[in-house]
C-alpha positions as CSV (number, residue, x, y, z in Angstrom):
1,X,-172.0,-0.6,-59.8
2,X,-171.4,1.1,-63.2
3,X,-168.6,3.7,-63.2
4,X,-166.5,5.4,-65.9
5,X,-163.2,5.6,-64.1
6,X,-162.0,9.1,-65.3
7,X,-158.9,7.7,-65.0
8,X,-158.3,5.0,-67.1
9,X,-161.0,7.3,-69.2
10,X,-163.7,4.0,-69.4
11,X,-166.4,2.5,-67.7
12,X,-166.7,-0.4,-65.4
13,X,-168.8,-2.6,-64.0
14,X,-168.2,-3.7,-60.2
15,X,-169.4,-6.0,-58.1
16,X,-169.0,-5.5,-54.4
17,X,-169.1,-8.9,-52.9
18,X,-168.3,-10.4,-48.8
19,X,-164.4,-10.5,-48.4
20,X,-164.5,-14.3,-49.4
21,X,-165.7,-14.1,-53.0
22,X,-163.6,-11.7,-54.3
23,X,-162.2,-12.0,-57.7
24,X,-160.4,-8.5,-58.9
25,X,-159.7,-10.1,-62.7
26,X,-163.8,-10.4,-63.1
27,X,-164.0,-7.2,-61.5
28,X,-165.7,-8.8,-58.1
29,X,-164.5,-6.4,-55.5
30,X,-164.7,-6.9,-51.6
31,X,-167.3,-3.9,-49.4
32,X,-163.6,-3.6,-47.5
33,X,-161.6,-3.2,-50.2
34,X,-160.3,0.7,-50.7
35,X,-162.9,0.6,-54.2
36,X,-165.8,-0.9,-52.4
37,X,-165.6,0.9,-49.1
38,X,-165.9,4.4,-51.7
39,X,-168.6,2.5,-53.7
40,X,-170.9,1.9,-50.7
41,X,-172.9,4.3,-50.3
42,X,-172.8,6.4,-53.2
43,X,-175.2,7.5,-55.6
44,X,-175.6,8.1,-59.3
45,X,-173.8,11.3,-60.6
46,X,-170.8,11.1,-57.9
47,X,-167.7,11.1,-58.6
48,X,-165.7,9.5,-55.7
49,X,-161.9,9.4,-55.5
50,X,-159.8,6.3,-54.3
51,X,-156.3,6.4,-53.8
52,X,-155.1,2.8,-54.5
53,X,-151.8,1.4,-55.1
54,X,-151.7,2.9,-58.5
55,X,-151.7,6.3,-57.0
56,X,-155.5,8.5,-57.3
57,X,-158.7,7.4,-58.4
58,X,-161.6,9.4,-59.8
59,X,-164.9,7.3,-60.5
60,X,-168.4,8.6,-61.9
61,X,-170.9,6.3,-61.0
62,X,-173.2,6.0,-63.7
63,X,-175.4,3.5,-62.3
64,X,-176.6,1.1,-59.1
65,X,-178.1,-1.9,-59.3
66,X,-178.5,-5.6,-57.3
């Protein structure tokens, strides 16, 4: 998933992967994690906010692809 975390103010790439193959430095991000759970399911164009240890979130996901 291609997002440009509004932020940080640039994009990223994720990859939501099963809970045993995560790898947050490579951006490899677990379905359960707070990031992935928001991910899943969302389209192009939203913007979907995360609250994560850092404090809020806003994500536009630009694009979706396997």
């Amino acid at each position: 998933v291609t997002v440009n975390n509004m932020s940080l103010k640039k994009e990223q790439i994720y990859t939501i992967v099963g809970a045993n193959e995560t790898d947050p430095r490579n951006y490899k991000i677990s379905s359960e994690s707070p990031i992935g759970a928001a991910l899943l399911g969302s389209k192009v164009g939203d913007v979907v906010t995360v609250e994560v240890p850092m404090g809020i979130m806003k994500m536009n996901v630009l694009e979706i692809s396997r």
